[in-house]
C-alpha positions as CSV (number, residue, x, y, z in Angstrom):
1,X,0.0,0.0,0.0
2,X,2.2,3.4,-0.9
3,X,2.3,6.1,1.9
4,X,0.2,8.7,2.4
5,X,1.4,12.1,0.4
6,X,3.1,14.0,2.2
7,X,1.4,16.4,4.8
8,X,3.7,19.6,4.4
9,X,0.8,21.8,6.1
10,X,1.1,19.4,9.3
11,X,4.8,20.0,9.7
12,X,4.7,23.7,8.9
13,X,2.1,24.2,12.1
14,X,4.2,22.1,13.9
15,X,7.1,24.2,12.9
16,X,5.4,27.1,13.8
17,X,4.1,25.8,17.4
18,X,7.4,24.7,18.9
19,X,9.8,27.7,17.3
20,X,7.2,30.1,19.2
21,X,8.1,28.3,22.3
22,X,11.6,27.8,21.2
23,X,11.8,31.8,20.9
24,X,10.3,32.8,24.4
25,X,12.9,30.3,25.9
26,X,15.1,32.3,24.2
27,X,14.2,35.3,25.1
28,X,14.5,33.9,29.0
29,X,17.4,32.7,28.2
30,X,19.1,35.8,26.8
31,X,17.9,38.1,29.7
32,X,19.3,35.6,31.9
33,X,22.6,36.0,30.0
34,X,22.1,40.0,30.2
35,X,21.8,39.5,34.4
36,X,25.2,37.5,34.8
37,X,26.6,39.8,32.5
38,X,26.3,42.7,34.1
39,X,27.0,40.8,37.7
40,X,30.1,39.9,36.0
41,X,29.2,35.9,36.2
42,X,28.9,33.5,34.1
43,X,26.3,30.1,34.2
44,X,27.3,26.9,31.4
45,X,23.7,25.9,31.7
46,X,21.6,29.0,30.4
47,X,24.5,29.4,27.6
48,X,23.6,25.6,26.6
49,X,20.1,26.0,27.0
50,X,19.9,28.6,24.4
51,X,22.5,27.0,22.5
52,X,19.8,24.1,22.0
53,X,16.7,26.6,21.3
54,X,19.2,27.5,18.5
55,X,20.3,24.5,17.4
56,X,16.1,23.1,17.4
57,X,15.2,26.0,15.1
58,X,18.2,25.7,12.6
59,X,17.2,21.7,12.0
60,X,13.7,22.2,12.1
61,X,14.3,25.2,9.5
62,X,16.3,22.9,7.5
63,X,14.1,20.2,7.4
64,X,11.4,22.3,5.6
65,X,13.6,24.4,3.4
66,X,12.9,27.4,5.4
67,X,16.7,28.7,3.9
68,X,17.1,31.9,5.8
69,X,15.7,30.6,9.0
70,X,18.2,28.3,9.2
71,X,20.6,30.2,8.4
72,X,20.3,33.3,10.7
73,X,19.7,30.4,13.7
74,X,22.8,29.2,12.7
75,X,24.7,32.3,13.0
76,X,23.3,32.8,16.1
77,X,24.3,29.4,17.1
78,X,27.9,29.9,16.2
79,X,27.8,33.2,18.5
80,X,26.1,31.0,21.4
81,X,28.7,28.4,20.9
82,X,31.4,30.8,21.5
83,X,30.3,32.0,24.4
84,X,29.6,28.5,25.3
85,X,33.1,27.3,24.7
86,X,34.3,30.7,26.4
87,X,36.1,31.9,23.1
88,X,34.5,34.7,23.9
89,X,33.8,36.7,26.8
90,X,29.9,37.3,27.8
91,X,29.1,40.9,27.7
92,X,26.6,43.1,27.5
93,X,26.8,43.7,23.8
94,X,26.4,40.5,22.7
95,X,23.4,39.7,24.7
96,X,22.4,42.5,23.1
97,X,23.3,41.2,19.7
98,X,21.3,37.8,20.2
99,X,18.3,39.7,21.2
100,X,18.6,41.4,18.4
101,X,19.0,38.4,16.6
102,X,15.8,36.5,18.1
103,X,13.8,39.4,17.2
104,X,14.8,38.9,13.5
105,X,14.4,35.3,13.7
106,X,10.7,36.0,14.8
107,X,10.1,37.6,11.7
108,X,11.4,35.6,9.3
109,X,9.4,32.4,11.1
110,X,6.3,34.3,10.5
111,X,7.6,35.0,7.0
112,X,8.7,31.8,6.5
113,X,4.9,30.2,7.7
114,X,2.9,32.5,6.5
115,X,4.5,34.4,3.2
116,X,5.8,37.9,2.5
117,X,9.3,39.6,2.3
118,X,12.3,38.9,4.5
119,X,12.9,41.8,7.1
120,X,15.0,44.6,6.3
121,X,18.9,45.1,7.5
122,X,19.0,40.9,7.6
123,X,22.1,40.9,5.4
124,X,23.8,44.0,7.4
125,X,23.1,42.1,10.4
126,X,24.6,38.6,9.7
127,X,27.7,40.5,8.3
128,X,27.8,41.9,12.1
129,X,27.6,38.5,13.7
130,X,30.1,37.1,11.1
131,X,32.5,39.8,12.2
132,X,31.4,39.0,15.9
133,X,32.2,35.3,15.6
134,X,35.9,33.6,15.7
135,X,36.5,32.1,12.1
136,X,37.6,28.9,14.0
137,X,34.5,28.0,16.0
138,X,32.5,28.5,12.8
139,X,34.6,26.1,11.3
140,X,34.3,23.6,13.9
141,X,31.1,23.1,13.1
142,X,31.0,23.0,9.2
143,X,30.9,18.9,9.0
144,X,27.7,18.7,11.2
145,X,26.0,21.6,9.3
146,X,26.8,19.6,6.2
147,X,24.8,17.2,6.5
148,X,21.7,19.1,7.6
149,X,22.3,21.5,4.0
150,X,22.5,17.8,2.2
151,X,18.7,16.7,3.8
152,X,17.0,20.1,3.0
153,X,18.4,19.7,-0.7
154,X,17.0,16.5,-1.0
155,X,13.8,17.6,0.4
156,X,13.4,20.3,-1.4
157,X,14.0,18.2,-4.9
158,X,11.3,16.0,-3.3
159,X,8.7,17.5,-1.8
160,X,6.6,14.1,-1.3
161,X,9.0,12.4,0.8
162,X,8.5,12.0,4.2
163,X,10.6,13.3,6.4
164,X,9.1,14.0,10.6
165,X,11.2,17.1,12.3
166,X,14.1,16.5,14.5
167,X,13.3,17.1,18.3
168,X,16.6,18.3,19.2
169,X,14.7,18.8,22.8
170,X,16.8,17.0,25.9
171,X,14.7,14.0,27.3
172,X,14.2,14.3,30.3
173,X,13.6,11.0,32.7
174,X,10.3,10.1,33.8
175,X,9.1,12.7,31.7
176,X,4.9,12.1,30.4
177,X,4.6,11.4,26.6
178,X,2.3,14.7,25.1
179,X,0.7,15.1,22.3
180,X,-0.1,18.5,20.2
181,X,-3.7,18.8,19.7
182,X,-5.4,21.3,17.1
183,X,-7.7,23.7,19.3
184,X,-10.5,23.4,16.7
185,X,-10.6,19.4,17.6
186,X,-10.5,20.7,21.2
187,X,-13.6,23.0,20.6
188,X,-15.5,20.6,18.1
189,X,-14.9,18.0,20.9
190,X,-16.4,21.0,23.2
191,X,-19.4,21.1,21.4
192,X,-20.4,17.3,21.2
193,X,-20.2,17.3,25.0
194,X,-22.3,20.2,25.6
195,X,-24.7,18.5,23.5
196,X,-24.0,15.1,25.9
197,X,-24.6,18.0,29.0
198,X,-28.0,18.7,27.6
199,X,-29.1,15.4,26.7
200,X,-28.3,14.1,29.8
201,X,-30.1,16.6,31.7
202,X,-32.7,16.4,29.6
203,X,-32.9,12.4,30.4
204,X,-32.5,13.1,34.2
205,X,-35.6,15.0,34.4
206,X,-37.9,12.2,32.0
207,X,-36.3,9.9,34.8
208,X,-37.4,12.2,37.8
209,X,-40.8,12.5,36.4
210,X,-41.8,9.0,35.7
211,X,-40.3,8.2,39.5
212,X,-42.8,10.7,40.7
213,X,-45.5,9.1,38.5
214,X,-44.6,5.0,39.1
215,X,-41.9,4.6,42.0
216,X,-42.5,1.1,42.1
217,X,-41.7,0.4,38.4
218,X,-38.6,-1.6,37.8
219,X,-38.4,-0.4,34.7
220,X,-38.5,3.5,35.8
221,X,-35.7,2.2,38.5
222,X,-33.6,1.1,36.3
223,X,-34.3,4.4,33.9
224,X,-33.4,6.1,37.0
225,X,-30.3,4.6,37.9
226,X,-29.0,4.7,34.0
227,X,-29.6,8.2,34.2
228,X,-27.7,8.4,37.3
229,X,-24.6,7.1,35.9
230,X,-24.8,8.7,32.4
231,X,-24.9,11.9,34.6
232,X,-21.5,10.6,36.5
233,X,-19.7,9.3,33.3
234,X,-20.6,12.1,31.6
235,X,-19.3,15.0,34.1
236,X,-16.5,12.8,34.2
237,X,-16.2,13.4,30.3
238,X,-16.5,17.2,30.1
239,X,-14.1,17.9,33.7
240,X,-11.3,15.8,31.5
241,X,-12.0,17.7,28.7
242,X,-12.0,20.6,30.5
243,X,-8.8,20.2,32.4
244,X,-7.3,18.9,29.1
245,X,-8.1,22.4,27.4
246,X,-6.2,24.2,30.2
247,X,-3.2,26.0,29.7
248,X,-0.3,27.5,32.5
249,X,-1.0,31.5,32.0
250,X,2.6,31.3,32.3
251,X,2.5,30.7,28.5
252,X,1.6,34.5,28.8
253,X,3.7,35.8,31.1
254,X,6.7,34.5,29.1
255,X,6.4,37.5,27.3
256,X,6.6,40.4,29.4
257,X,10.4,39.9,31.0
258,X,11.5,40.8,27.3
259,X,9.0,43.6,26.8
260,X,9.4,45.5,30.1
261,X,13.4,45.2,29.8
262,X,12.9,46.7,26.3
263,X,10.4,49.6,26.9
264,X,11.8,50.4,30.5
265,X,15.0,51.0,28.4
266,X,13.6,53.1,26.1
267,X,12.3,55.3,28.2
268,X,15.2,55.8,30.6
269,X,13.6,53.8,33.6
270,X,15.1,50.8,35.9
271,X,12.0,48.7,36.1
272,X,12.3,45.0,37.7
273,X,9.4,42.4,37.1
274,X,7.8,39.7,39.4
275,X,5.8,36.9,38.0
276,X,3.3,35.0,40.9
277,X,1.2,32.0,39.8
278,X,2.5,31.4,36.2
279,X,1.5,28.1,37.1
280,X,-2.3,28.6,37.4
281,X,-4.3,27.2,34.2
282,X,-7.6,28.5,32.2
283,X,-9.2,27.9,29.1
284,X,-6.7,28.0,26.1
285,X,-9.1,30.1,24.0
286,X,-8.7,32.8,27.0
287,X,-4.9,32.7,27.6
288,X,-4.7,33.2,23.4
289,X,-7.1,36.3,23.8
290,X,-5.7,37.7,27.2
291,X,-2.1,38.3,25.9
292,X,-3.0,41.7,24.3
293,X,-5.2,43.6,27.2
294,X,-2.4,42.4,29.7
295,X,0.5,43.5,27.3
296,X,-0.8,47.4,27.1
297,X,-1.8,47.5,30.9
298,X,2.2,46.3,31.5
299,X,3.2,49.2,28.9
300,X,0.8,52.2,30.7
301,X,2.6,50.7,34.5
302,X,6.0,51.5,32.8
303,X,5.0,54.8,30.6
304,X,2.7,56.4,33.4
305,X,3.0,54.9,36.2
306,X,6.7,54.1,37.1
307,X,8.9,57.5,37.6
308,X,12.4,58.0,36.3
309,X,15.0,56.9,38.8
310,X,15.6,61.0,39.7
311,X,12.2,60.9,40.7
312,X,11.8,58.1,42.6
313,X,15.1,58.4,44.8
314,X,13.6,62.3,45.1
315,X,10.1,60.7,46.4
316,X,12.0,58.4,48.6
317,X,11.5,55.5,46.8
318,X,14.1,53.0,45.4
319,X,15.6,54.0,41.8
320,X,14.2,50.6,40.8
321,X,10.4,50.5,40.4
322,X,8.5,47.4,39.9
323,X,5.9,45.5,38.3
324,X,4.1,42.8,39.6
325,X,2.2,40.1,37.5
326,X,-0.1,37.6,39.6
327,X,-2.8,35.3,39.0
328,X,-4.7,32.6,41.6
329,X,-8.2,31.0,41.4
330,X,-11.0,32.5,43.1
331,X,-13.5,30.3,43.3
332,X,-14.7,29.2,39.8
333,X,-12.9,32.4,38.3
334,X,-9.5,33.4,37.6
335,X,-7.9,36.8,38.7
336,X,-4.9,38.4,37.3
337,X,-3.2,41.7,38.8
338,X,-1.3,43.8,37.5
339,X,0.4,46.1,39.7
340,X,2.7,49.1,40.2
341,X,4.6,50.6,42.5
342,X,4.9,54.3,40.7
343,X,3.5,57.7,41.1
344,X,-0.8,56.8,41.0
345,X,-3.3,57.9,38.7
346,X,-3.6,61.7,39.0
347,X,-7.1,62.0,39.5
348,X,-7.1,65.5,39.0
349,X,-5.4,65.5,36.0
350,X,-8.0,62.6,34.3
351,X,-10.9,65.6,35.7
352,X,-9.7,68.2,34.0
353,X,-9.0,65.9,31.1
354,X,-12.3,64.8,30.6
355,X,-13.7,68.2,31.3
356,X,-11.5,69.9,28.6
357,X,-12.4,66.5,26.2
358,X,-16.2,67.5,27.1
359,X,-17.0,64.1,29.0
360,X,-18.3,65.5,32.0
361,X,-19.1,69.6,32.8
362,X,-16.9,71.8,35.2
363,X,-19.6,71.7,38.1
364,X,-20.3,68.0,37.9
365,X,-18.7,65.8,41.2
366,X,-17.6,62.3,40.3
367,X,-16.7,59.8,43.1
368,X,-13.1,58.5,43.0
369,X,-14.3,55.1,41.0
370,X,-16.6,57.7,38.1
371,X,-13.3,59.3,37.9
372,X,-11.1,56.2,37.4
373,X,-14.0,55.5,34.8
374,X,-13.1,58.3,32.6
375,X,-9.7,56.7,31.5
376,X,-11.9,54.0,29.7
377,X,-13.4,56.4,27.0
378,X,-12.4,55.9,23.7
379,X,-10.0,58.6,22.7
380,X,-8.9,59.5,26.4
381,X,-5.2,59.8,27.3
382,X,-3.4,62.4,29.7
383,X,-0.1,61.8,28.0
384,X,1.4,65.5,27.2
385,X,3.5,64.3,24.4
386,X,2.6,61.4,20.8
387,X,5.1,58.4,21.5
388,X,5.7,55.3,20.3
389,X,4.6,54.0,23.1
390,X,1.5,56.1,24.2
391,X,-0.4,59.4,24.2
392,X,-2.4,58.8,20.9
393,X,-5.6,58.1,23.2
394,X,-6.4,54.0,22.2
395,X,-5.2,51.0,24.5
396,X,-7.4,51.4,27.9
397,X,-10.3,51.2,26.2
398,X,-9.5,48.6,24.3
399,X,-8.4,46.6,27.0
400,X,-11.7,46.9,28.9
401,X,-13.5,45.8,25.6
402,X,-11.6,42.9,25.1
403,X,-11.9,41.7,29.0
404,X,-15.2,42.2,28.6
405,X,-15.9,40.3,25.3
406,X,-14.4,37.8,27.7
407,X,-17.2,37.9,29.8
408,X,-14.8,39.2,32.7
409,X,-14.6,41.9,35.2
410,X,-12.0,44.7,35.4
411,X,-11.1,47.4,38.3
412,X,-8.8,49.4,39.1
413,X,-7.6,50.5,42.4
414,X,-4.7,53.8,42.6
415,X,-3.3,55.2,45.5
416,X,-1.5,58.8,45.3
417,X,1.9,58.1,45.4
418,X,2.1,54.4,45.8
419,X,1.3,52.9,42.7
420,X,-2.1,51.3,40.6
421,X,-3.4,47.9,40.6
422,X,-4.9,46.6,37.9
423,X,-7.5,43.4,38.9
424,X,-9.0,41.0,35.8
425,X,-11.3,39.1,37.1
426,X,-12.3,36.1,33.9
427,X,-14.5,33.1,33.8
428,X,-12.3,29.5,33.8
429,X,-13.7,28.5,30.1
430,X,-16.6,30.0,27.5
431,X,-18.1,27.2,27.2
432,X,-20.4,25.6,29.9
433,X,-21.1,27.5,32.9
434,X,-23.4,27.7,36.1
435,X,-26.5,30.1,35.5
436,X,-29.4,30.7,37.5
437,X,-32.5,30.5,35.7
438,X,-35.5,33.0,36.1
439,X,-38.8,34.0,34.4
440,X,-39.8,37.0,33.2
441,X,-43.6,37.0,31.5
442,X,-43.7,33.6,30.4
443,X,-39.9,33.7,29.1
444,X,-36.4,31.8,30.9
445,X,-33.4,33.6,31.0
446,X,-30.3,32.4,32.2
447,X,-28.0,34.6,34.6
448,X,-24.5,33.3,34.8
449,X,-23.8,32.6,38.1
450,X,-20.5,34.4,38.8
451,X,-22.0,37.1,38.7
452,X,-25.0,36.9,41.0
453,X,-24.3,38.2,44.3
454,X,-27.5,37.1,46.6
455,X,-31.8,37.1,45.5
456,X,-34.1,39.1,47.2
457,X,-37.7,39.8,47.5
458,X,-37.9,43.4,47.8
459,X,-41.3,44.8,49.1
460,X,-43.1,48.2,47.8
461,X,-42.5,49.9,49.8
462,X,-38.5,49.5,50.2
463,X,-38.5,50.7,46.4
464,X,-37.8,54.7,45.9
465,X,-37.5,56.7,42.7
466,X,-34.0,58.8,42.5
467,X,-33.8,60.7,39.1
468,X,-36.8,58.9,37.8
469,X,-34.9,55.6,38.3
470,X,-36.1,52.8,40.6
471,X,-33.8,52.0,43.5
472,X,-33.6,50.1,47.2
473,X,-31.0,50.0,49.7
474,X,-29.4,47.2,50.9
475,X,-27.1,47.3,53.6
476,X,-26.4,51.2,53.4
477,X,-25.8,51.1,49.7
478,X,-28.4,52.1,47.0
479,X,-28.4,49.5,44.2
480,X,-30.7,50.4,41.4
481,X,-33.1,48.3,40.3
482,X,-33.6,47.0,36.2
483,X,-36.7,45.6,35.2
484,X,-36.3,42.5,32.6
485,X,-39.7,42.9,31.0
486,X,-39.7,46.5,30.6
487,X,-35.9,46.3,29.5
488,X,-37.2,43.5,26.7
489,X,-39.9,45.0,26.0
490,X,-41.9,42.2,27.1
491,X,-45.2,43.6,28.7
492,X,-46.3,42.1,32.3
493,X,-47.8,43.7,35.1
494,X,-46.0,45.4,37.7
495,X,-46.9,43.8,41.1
496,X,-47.6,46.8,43.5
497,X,-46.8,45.0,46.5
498,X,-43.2,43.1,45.9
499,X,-40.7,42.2,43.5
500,X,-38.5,39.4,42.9
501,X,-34.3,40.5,42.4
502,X,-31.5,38.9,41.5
503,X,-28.8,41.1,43.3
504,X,-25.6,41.5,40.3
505,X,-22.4,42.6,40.5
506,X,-19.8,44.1,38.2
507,X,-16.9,45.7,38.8
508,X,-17.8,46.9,42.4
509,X,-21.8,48.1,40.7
510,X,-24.6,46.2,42.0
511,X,-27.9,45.9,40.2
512,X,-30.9,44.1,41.0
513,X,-32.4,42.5,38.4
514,X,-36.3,42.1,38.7
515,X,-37.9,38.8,37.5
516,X,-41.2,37.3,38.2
517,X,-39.6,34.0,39.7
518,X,-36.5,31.9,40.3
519,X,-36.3,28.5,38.4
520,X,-33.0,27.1,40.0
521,X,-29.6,26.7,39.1
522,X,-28.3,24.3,36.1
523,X,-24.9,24.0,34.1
524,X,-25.8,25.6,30.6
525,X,-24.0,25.1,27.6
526,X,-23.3,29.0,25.7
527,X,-24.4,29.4,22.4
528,X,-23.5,32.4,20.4
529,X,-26.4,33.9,18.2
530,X,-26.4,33.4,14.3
531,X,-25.7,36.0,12.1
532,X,-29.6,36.1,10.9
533,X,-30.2,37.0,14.4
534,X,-27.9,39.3,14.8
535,X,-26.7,41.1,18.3
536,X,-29.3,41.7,20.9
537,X,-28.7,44.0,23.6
538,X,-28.5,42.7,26.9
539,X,-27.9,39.3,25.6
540,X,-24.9,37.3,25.2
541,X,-26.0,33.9,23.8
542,X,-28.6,31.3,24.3
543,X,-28.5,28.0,25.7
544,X,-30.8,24.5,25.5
545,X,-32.2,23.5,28.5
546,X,-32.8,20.0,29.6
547,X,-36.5,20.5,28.8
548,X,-35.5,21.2,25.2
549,X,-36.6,25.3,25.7
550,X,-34.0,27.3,24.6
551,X,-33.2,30.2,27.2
552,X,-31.5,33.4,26.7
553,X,-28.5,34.2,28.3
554,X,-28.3,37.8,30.3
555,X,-25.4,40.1,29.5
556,X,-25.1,40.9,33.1
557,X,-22.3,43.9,32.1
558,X,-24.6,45.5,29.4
559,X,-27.4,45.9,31.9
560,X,-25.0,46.9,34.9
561,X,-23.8,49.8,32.4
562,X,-27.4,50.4,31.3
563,X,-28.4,50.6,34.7
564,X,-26.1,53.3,36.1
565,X,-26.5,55.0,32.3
566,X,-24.6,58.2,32.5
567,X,-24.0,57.9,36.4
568,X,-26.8,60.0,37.7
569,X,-27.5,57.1,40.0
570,X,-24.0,56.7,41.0
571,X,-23.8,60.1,42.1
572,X,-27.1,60.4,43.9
573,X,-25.6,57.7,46.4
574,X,-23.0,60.3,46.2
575,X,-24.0,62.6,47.6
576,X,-26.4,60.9,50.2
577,X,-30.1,60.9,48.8
């Protein structure tokens, strides 16, 4: 039977996959370098462990005919090899040379995968580490390189032969086999048990009903206890898949040691970084999506918040300032800080800001959170000067949008002189979460559960109009209240003498959220809303319910927002009415 042709696609997204990794150990590796370098040491084991990053890339390049790849990576190599062999002393310069270096070799990976033109000053930049490199180490490795010039040739005369990549990765003992999975498997894999998720609630409750009807049955017993272990096998099922879809956030966080060491520099500031809970896992499908809000947020701590070292040492303060990066599980979320230790968000500058921007008039009074608010408009920055860094007024917004396309929470805590915090709060995984199900006028909606702080049934009386908006208090705060129907348009009659709430939280705002009754909790399975449909407001998806209705799924953030509207509310408990 001849082999299959040969899957070039497949190795190509491996190649792609592991150099990515390949490249952030790189980058760890070099800033390592850059450390013992300036301390005047020296370590054999981060030099080799960058000298087989190196040496991975240039085969792996090789193997697919990726030319310049390989041939950069090699270059590199030979410079890695020197220092390795100790032909050359480690300095500060050449650490800075193979940063430079991995930074091209980024690009042409992504050129290599996905098309387009080599970067510019390649050629002027391999003539530099020619120069850099003693003829004789490059030499010494001529006969090895040899034969991996010899495979790619015949590989590239023959592109049907099959050929698998050489892992030039170390084994390590006892280590677990793995496996690289496609994400789309992962997610149509997703699906099929959310559809298992429904069916089996769906069969739990046909089982529940005939028990009611003939408890005697053997039939309906045995019905029963089927049902009982499909339910069992079956969360058994989705908690492997879901543990199997989570990722270290440490896959993130890889990042930023390279990026604040590179912006600190360029804008003359001694910043450190500390990294807590790298370890903790969520979803895949957020850790891709997370990477860009926490990437600006780590840029505004160096540009705005962190002072020049003048500054600092005049403030009292140590020349060096710091970031921190942490993320731990709370309860069935995940939170991720990001913190400073630099100068605070001028509050009075963001007022006067958004008063000269026309956000808010020169007699209105904003609590300290309204005013941290304002740094979320689109447009908004306090920067007095364009860089390429910041002041063009897009990135805070942004990162709030995309946190919140996440369906998570985001705050922000300053305080004068001692720094900002910065507090993402995100769900574990999209797809199958805990919701509390309510009516409203004949309808279910489904409230996801994270975000429900307690129910109440709130009498007439309790219920006061502020501004013509409905409100109660509850423990000393006001809270206003949101009426589903009348929000959806969906007619009802207002009872005079209670209402039913669900209490909601977002970012420090509580609404209550009036419904005509509570249905329970249940594990729902989120499906977005087709194109025909279209976006609804207040809505975020729909789900199937074990009964077969299909409920919609609140957008508890839309109707906080809606809620307070322009603030009017916020700043009635403001000022005490």
């Amino acid at each position: 039977m001849p082999d299959e042709p040969f899957d070039r696609a497949e190795f190509v997204a491996y190649f792609r996959d592991e150099s990515e990794e390949l490249l952030h150990r790189i980058d760890a590796d070099s800033l390592r370098l850059e450390d013992l370098a300036a301390a005047g040491t020296y370590d054999a084991e981060v030099v080799n462990s960058l000298f087989r990053a190196l040496h991975t890339i240039k085969g792996n390049a090789a193997m697919l005919g990726f030319a310049e790849v390989s041939e950069l990576a090699h270059s590199l190599e030979s410079l890695c090899d020197a220092l390795r062999t100790q032909r050359l002393a480690l300095s500060g310069a050449r650490v800075e040379l193979l940063l430079r270096g991995r930074d091209l070799l980024n690009e042409l990976v992504e050129c290599a995968v996905g098309g387009g033109d080599s970067p510019r000053g390649l050629a002027e930049f391999l003539e530099r580490l020619d120069d850099a490199v003693p003829r004789d180490v490059d030499a010494a490795q001529a006969s090895g390189d040899a034969f991996e010039a010899e495979v790619a040739r015949m590989l590239a005369q023959s592109p049907d032969s099959r050929a698998p990549l050489r892992d030039a990765t170390p084994r390590v003992p006892g280590r677990r086999p793995t496996i690289r999975v496609d994400i789309e498997r992962l997610d149509a894999l997703m699906n099929l048990v959310g559809e298992l998720v429904v069916n089996r609630t769906r069969i739990t409750e046909i089982a529940a009903s005939l028990a009611r009807l003939k408890a005697d049955d053997v039939l309906v017993k045995a019905l029963s206890e089927s049902a009982a272990l499909l339910a069992r096998t079956s969360g058994e099922i989705q908690a492997s898949l879901m543990k199997a879809r989570m990722v270290p956030i440490g896959q993130v966080f890889e990042r930023f040691p390279r990026l604040v060491r590179d912006v600190a520099k360029a804008r003359h500031k001694e910043v450190q970084l500390e990294i807590n809970g790298a370890q903790t896992e969520l979803d895949k499908t957020i850790v891709d999506e997370i990477g860009e809000p926490l990437m600006h947020l780590v840029r505004n701590c160096i540009d705005h918040g962190i002072e020049t070292p003048e500054e600092r040492e005049a403030a009292g303060k140590p020349r060096v300032g710091t970031i921190s990066l942490n993320a731990y599980h709370g309860g069935n979320q995940i939170i991720i800080e990001v913190a400073d230790d630099g100068r605070g968000i001028d509050l009075d500058l963001v007022r006067a800001r958004g008063i000269a921007l026309g956000l808010i008039s020169q007699d209105e009074r904003l609590t300290e959170q309204e005013t941290v608010e304002l740094i979320f408009t689109p447009g908004f920055s306090t920067a007095a000067a364009v860089s390429e860094l910041s002041g063009r007024g897009v990135g805070m917004d942004v990162v709030k949008k995309n946190v919140t396309r996440l369906k998570g929470a985001f705050e922000v805590d300053t305080e004068g002189a001692r720094g900002t915090r910065f507090t993402i709060k995100l769900p574990l995984t999209l797809a199958i979460i805990a919701a509390l199900l309510v009516r409203v006028s004949e309808e279910l909606f489904a409230i996801p559960l994270d975000s429900v702080i307690e129910s109440q049934r709130v009498e007439r009386a309790d219920i006061r109009t502020v501004q013509g908006h409905e409100v109660v208090t509850l423990r000393e705060q006001i809270v206003p209240l949101l009426r589903i129907a009348e929000f959806f348009e969906l007619g009802g009659i207002r009872d005079p003498e209670k209402a039913m709430a669900v209490i909601v939280g977002v970012q420090g705002r509580q609404v209550g959220l009036v419904v005509d009754a509570f249905e329970g909790e249940q594990e729902i399975v989120i499906k977005p809303l087709s194109d025909v449909v279209g976006r609804i407001p207040g809505i975020s998806g729909a789900t199937i319910l074990g009964s077969g209705a299909i409920s919609l799924i609140i957008d508890v953030h839309a109707l906080v927002t809606d809620a307070y509207g322009t603030g009017r509310i916020a700043r009635a408990e403001y000022s005490g009415v």
